[in-house]
MARTORFI-805213 format. One record per atom (N, C-alpha, C): atom name; x, y, z. Coordinates in nm, 4 decimals, m for minus. Example, Ala and Ser with C-alpha at 12.3 -4.5 7.8 and 13.67 -1.06 7.14 Angstrom:
R at       px       py       pz
R  N   1.3190  m0.5690   0.7800
R CA   1.2300  m0.4500   0.7800
R  C   1.3200  m0.3300   0.7800
R  N   1.2850  m0.2250   0.7080
R CA   1.3670  m0.1060   0.7140
R  C   1.2900   0.0030   0.7870
END
This chain:
R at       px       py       pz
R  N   4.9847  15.9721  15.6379
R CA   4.9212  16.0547  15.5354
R  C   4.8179  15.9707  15.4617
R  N   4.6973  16.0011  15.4413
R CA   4.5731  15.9303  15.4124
R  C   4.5573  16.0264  15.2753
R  N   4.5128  15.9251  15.1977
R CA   4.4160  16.0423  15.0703
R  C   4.3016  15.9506  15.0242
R  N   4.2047  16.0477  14.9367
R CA   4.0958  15.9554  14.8712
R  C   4.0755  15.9655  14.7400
R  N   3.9935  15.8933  14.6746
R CA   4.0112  15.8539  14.5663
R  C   3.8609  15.8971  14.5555
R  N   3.8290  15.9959  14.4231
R CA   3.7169  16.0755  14.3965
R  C   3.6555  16.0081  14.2638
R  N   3.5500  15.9242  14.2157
R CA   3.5349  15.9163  14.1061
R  C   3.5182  15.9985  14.0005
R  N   3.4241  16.0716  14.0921
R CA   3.3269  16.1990  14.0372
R  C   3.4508  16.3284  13.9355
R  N   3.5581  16.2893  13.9975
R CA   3.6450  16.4110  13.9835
R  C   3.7393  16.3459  13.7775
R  N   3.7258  16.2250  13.7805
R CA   3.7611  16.1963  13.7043
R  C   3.6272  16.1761  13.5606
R  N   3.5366  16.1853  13.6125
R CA   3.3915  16.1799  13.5482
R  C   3.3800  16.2996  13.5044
R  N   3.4019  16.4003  13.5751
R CA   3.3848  16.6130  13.5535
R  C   3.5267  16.5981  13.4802
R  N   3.6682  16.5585  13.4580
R CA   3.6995  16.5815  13.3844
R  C   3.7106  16.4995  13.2703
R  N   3.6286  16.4082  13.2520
R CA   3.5998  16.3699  13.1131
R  C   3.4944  16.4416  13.0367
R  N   3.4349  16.5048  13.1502
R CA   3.2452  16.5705  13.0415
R  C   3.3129  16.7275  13.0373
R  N   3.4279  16.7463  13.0644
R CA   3.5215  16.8923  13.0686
R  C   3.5643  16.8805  12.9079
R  N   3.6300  16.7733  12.8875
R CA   3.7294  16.7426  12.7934
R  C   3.6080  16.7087  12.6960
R  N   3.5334  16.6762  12.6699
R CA   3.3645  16.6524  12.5915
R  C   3.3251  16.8127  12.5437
R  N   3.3180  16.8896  12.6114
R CA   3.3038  17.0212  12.6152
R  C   3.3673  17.1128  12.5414
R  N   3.5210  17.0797  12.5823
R CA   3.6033  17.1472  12.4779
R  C   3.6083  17.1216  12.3685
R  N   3.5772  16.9895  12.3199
R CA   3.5705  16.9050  12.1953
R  C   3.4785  17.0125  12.1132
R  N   3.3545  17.0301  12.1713
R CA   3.2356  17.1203  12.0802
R  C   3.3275  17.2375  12.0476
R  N   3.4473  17.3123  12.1309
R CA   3.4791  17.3895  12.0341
R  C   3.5562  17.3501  11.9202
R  N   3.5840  17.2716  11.8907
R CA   3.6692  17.2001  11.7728
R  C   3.5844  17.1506  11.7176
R  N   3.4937  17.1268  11.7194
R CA   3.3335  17.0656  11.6372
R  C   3.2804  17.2283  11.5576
R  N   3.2892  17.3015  11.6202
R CA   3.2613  17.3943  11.5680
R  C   3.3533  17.5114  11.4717
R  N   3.4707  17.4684  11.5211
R CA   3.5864  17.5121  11.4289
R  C   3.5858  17.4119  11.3191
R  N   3.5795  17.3231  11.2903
R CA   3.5614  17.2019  11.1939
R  C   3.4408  17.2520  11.0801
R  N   3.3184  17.3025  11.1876
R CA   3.2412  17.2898  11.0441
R  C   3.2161  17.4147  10.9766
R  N   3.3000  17.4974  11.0647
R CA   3.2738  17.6554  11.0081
R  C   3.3776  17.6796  10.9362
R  N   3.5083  17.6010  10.9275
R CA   3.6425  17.6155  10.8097
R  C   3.5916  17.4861  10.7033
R  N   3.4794  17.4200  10.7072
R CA   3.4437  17.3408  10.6098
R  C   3.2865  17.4365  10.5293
R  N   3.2739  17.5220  10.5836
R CA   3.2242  17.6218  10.5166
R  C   3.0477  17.6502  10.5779
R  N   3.0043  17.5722  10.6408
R CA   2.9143  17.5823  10.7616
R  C   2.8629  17.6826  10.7954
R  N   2.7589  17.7906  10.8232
R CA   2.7367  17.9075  10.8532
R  C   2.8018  17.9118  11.0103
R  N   2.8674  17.9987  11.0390
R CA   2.9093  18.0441  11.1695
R  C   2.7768  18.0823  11.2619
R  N   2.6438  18.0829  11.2196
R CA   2.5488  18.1183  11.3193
R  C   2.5058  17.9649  11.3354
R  N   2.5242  17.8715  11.2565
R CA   2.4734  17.7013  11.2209
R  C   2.3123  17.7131  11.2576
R  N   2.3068  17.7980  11.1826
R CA   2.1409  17.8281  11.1453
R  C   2.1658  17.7429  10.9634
R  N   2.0474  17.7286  10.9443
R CA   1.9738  17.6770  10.7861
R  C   1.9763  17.5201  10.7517
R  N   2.0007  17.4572  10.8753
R CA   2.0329  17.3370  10.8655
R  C   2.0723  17.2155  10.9856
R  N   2.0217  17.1317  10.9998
R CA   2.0704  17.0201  11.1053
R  C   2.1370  16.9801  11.0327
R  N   2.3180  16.9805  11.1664
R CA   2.4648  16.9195  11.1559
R  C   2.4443  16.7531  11.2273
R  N   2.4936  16.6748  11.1503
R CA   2.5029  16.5519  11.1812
R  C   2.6358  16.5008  11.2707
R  N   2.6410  16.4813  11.4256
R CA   2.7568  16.4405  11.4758
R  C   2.7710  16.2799  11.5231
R  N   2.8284  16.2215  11.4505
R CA   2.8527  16.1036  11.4718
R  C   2.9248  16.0763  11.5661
R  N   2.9214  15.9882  11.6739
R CA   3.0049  15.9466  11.8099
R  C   3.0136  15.7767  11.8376
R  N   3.1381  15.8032  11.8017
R CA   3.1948  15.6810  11.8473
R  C   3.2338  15.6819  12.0130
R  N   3.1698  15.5617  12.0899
R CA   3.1915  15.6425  12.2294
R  C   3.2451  15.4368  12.2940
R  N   3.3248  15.4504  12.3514
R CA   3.3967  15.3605  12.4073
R  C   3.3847  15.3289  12.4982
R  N   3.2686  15.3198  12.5812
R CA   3.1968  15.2990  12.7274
R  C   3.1524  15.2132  12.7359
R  N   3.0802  15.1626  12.8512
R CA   2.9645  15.0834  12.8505
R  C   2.7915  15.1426  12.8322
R  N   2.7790  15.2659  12.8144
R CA   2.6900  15.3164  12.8299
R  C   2.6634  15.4195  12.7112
R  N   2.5633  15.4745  12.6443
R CA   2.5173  15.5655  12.5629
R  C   2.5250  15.6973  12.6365
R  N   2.5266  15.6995  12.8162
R CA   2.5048  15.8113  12.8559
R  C   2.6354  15.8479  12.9543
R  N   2.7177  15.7954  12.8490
R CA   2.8459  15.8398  12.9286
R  C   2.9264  15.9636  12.9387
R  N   2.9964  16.0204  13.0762
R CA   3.0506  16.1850  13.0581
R  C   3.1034  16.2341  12.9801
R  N   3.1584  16.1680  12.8860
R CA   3.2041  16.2215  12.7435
R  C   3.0559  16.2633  12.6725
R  N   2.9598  16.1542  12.6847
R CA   2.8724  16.1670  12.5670
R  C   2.8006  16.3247  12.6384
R  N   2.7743  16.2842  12.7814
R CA   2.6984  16.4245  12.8471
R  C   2.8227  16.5316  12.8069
R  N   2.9052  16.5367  12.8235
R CA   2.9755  16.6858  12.8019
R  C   2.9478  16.7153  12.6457
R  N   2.9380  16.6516  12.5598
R CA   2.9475  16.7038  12.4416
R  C   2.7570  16.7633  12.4096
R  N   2.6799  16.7146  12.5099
R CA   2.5672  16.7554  12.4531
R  C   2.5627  16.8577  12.5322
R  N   2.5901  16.9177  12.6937
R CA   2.6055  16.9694  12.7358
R  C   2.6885  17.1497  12.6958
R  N   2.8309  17.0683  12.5799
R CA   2.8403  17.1894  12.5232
R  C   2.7682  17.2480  12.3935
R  N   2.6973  17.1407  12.3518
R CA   2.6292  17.2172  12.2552
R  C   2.5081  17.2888  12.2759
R  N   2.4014  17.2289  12.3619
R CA   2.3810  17.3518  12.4753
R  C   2.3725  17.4838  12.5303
R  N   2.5325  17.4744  12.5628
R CA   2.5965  17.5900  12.6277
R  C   2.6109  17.7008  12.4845
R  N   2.5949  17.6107  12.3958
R CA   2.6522  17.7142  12.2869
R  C   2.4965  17.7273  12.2240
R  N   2.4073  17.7733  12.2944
R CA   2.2568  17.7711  12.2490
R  C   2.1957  17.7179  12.1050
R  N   2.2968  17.5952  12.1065
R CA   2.1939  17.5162  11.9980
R  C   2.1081  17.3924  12.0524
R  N   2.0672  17.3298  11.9959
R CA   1.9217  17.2441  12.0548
R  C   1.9431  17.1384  11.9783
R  N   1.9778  17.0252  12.0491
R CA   1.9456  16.8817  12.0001
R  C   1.8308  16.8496  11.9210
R  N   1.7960  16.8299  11.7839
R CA   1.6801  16.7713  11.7473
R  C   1.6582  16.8570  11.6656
R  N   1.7354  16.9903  11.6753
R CA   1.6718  17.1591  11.5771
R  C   1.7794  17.1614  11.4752
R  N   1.8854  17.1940  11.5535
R CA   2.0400  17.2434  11.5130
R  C   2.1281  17.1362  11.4869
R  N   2.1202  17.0140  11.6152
R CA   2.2341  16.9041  11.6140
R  C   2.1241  16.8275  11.6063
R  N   2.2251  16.6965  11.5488
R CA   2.1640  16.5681  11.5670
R  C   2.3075  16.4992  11.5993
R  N   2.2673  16.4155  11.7114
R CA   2.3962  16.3069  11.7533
R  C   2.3415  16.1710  11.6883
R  N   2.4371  16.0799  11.6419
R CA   2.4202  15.9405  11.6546
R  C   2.5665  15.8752  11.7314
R  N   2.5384  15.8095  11.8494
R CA   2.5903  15.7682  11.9390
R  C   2.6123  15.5880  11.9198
R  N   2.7209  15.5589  11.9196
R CA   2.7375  15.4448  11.8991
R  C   2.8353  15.3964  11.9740
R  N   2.7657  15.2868  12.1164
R CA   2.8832  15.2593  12.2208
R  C   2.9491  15.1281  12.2111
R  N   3.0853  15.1067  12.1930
R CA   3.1338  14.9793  12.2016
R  C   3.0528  14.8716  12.3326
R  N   3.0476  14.9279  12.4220
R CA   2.9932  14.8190  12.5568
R  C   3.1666  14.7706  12.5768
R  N   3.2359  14.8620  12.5976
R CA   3.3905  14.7969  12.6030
R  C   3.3991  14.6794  12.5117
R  N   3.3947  14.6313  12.3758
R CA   3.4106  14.5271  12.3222
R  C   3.4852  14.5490  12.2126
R  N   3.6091  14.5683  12.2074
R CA   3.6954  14.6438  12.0766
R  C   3.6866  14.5741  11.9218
R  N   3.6279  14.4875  11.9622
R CA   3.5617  14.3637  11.8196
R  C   3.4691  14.4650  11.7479
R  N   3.4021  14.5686  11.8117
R CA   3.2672  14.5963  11.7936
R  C   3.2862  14.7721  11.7219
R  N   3.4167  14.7650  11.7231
R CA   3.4685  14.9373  11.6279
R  C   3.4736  14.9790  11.5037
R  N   3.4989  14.8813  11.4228
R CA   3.4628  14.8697  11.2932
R  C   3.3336  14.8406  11.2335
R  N   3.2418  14.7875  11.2938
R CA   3.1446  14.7677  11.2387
R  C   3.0309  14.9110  11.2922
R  N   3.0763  14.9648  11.4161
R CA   2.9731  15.0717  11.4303
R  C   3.0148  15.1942  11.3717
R  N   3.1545  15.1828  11.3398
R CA   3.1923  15.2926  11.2993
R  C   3.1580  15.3311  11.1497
R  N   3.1556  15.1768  11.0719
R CA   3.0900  15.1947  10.9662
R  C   2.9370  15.2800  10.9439
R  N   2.8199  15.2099  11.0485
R CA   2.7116  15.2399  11.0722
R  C   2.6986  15.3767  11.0796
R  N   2.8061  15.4647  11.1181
R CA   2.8474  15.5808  11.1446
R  C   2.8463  15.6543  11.0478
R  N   2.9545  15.5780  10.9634
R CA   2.9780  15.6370  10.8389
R  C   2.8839  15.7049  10.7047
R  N   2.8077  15.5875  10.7490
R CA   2.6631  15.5416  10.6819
R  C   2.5660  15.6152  10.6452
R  N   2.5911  15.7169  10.7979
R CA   2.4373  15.7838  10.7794
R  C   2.5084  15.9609  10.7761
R  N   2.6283  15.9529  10.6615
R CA   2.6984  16.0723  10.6479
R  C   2.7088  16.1827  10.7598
R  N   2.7844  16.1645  10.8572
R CA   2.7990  16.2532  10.9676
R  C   2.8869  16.3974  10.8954
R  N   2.8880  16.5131  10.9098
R CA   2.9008  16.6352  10.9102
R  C   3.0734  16.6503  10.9962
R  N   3.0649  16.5334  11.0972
R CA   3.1983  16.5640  11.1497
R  C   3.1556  16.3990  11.2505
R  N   3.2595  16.3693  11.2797
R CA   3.2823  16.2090  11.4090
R  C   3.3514  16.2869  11.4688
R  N   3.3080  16.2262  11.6333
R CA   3.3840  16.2612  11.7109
R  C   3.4325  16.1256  11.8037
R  N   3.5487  16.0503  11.8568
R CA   3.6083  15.9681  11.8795
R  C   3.6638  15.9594  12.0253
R  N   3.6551  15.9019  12.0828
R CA   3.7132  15.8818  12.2318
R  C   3.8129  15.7679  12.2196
R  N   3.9293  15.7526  12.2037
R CA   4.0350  15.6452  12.1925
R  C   4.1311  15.6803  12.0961
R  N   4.2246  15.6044  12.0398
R CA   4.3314  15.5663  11.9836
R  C   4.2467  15.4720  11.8658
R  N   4.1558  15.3544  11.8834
R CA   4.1300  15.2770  11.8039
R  C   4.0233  15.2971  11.7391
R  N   3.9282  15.3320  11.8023
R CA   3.8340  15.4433  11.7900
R  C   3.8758  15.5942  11.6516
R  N   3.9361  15.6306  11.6951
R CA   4.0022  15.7094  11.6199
R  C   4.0605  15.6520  11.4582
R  N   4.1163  15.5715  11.5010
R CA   4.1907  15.5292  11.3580
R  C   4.0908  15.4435  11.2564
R  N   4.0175  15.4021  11.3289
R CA   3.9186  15.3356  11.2472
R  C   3.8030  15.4643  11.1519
R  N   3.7957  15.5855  11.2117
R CA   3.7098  15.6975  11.1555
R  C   3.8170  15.7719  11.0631
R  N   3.9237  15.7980  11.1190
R CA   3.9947  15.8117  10.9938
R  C   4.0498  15.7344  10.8570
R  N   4.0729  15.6289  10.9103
R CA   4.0437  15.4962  10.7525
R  C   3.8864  15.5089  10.7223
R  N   3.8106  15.4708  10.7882
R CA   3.6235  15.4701  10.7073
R  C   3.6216  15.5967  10.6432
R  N   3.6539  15.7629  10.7347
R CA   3.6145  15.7982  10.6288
R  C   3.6558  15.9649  10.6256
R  N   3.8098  15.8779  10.5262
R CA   3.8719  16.0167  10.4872
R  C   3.8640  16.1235  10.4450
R  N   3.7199  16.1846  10.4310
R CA   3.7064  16.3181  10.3882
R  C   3.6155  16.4015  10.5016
R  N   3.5328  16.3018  10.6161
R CA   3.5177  16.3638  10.7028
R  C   3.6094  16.4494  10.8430
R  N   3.5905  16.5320  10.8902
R CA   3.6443  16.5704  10.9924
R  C   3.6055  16.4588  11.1230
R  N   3.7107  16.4257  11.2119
R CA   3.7500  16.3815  11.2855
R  C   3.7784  16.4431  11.4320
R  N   3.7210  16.5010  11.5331
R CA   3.7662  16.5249  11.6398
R  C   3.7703  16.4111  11.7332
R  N   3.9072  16.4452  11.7718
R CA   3.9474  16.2870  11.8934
R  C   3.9500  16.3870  12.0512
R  N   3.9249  16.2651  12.1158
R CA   3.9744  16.3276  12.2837
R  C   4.0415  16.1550  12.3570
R  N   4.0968  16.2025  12.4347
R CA   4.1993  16.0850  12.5384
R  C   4.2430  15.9927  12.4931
R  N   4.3393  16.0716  12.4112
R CA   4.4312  16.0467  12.3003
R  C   4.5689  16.0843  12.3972
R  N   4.6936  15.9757  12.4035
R CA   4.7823  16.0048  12.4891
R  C   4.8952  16.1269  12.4347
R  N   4.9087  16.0453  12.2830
R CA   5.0103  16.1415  12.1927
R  C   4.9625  16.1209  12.0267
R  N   4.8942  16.2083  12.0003
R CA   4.8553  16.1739  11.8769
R  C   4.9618  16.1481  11.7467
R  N   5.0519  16.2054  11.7960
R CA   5.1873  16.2204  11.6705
R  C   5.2497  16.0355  11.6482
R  N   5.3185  15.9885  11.7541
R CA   5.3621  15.8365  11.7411
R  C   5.2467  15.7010  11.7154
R  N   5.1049  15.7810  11.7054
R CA   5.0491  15.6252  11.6629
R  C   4.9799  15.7077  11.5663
R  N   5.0591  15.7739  11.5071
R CA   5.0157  15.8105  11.3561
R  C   4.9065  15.9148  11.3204
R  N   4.8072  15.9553  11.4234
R CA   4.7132  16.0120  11.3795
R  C   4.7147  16.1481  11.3159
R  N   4.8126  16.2055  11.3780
R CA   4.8699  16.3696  11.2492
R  C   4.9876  16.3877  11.2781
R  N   5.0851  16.4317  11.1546
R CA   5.1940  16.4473  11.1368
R  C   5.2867  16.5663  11.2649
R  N   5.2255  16.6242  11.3193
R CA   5.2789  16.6878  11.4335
R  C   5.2006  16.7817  11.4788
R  N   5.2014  16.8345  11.5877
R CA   5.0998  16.9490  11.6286
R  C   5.0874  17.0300  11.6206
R  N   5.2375  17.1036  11.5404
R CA   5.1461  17.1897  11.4685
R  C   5.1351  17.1970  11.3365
R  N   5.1470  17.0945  11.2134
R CA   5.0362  17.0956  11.1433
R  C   5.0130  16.9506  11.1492
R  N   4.9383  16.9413  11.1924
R CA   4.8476  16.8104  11.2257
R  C   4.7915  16.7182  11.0825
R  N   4.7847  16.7850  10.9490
R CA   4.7642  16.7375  10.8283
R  C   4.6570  16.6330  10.8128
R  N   4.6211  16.5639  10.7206
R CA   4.5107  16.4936  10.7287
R  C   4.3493  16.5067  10.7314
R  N   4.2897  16.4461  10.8207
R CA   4.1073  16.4633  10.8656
R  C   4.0983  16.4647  11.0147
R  N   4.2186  16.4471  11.0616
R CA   4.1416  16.4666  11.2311
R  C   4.2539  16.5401  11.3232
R  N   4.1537  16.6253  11.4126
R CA   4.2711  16.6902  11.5111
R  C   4.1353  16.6425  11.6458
R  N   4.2039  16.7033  11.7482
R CA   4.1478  16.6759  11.8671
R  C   4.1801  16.7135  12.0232
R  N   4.2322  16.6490  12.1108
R CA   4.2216  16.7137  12.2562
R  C   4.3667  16.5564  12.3009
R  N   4.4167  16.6040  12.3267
R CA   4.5762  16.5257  12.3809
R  C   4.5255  16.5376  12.5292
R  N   4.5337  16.4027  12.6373
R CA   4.5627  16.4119  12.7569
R  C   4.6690  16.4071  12.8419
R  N   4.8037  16.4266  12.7458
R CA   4.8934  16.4807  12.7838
R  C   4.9807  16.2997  12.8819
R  N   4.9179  16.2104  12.8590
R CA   4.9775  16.0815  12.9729
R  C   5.0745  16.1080  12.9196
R  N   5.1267  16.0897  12.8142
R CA   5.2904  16.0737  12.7970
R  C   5.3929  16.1389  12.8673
R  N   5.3277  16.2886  12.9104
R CA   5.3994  16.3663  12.9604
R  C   5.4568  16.3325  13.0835
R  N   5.3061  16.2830  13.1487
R CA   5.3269  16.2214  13.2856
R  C   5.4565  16.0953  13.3047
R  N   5.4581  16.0413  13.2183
R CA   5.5569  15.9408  13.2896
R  C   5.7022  16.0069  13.3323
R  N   5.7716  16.0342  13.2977
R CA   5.8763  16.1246  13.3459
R  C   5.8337  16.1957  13.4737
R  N   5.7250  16.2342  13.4986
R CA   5.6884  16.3069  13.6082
R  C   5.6818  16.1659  13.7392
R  N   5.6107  16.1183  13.6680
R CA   5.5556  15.9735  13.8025
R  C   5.6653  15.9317  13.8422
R  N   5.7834  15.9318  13.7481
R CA   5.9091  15.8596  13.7666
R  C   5.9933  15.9423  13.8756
R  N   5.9929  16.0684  13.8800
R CA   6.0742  16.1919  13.9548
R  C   5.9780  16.1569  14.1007
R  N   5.8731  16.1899  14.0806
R CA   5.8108  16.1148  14.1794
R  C   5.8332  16.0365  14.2676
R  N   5.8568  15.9253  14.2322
R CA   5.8474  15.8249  14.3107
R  C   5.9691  15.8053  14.3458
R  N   6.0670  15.8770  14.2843
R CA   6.1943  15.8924  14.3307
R  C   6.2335  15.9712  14.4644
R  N   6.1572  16.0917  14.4389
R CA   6.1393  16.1815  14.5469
R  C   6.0833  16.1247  14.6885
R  N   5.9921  15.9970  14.6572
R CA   5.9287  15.9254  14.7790
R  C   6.0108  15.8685  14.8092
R  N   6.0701  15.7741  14.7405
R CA   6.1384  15.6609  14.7618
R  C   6.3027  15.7105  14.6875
R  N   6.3966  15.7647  14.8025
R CA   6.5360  15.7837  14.7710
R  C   6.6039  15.6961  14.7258
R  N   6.5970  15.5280  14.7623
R CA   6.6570  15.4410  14.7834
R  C   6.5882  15.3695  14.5939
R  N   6.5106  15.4392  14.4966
R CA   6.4618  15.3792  14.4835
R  C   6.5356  15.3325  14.3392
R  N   6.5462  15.2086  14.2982
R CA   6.6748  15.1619  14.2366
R  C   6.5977  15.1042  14.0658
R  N   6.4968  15.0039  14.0949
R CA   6.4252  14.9383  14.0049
R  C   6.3014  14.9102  13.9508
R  N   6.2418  14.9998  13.8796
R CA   6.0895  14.9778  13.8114
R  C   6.0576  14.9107  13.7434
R  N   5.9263  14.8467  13.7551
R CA   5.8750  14.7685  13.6563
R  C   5.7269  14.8106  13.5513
R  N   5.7867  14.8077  13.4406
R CA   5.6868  14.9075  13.3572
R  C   5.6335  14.8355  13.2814
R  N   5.4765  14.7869  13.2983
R CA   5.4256  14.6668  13.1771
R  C   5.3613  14.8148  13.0768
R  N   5.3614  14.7112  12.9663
R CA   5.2929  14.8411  12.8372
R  C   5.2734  14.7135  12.6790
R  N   5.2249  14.7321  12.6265
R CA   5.1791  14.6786  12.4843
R  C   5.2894  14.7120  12.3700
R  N   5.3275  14.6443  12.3471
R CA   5.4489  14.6585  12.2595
R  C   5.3925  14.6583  12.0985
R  N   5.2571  14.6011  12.0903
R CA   5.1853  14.6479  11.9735
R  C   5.0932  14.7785  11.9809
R  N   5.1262  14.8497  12.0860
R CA   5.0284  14.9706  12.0588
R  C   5.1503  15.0999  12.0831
R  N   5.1838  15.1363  11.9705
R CA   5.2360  15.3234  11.9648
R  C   5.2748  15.3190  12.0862
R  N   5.1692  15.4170  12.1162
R CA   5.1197  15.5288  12.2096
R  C   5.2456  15.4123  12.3721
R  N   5.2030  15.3231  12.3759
R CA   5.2335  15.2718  12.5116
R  C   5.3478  15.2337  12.4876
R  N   5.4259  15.1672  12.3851
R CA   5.5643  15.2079  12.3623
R  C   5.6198  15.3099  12.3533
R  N   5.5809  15.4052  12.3142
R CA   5.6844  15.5499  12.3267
R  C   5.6402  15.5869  12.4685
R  N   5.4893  15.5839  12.5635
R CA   5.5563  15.6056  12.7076
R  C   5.6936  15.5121  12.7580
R  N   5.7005  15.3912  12.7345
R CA   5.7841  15.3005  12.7855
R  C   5.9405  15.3746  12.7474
R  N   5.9693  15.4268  12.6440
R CA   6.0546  15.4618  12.5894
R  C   6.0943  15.5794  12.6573
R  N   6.0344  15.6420  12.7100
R CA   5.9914  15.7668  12.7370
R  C   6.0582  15.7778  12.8831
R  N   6.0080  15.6370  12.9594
R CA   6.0344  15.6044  13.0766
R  C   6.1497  15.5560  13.0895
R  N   6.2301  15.4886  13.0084
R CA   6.3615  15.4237  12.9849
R  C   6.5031  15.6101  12.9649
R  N   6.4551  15.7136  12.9116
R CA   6.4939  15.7896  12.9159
R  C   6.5039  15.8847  13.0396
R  N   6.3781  15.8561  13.1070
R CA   6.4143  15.9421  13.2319
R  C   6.4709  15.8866  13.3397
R  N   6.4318  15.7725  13.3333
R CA   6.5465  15.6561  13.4113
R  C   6.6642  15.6954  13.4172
R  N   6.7262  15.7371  13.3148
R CA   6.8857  15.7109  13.2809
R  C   6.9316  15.8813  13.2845
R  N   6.7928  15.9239  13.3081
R CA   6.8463  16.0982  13.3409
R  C   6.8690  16.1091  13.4642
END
C-alpha cells in the first residue's frame, strides 16, 4: 500500500481556515458596533502571521475572504501584516508595532502569537486560528463562553491524539509501547500528552 504526501492540500487548508476567520472578523466588528454594510470607513486588521513569508496561505485566505465578501483592500480594509520569519524572539516586539497603529481587530496564527495580542492589547478583539485547544493554555474560559478579547478557529489536534493512538493500534495489534515527545512548558502539548496517557489505559 503506497500513499502520497500533498503539500498543496495542507496549504488550501490553511487559506480555508484564513477564510473562515473573515467571518469572525466580521462578527467582531459588527457586535463592537461597526456598520453591518462596513461602509463609512476603513477597518484596520492587524496580522500577526508566523511564517516565513508576508504572502503566506493564511495571509492569502484572509484577503481572499475579504474579497469574497465584496470589500476592497485599500477602500474598506486595510491589513498590516507582520511576519515572524519563524523567529519566536520576534512576537513581542511586532506585535507591539501592531498595537501601535490601533488595529480595529488582530488576527493571530499560533498559541504565542495569540497570547502576546491578548496581553498588548486587552480591549481589542482578537481572532486566533491553529490553535490546538484554546481552553488549557488559557486563552478563553471555555467554548462556550469563551470570555475575555479573543475567540477564534480550534484545529481540533487534541482531538486527534486518541484517534492516532486507536490507529495505530488497529495497524499494529501487537502494539504494546509508545513514545510521545511534547513540551512540558507549553499547555496545549501537555494536555495532548495527557490526553494520550488516557487513551492508552482505555
Amino acid at each position: 500500500m503506497g500513499f502520497q504526501v500533498r503539500p498543496r492540500g495542507r496549504l488550501a487548508l490553511l487559506s480555508r481556515s484564513a477564510v473562515s476567520a473573515v467571518v469572525l472578523i466580521g462578527a467582531v466588528l459588527w457586535s463592537s458596533g461597526a456598520s453591518v454594510q462596513w461602509q463609512g470607513r476603513q477597518y484596520r486588521i492587524g496580522v500577526l502571521n508566523a511564517s516565513f513569508t508576508a504572502a503566506s496561505p493564511t495571509v492569502r485566505g484572509l484577503r481572499e475572504g475579504i474579497k469574497a465578501e465584496g470589500l476592497e483592500e485599500g477602500r474598506d480594509v486595510r491589513f498590516d501584516v507582520r511576519s515572524t520569519d519563524g523567529d519566536e524572539t520576534r512576537v513581542a516586539p511586532l506585535m507591539a508595532a501592531i498595537v501601535k497603529e490601533s488595529p480595529d481587530v488582530i488576527v493571530t496564527v499560533g498559541q504565542r502569537g495569540t497570547k502576546a495580542a491578548v496581553a498588548a492589547a486587552p480591549r481589542t478583539p482578537v481572532v486566533f486560528i491553529q490553535i490546538s485547544d484554546p481552553v488549557p493554555v488559557g486563552l478563553v474560559s471555555s467554548v462556550a463562553r469563551p470570555g475575555g478579547n479573543g475567540t477564534g478557529i480550534s484545529d481540533l489536534r487534541a482531538d486527534l491524539v486518541p484517534k492516532r493512538l486507536e490507529l495505530a493500534k488497529e495497524l499494529m495489534p501487537n502494539l504494546r509501547r509508545v513514545l510521545l515527545v511534547y513540551d512540558v512548558q507549553d499547555p496545549a502539548s501537555a494536555a495532548d500528552a495527557q490526553r494520550a496517557q488516557e487513551a492508552a489505559r482505555a
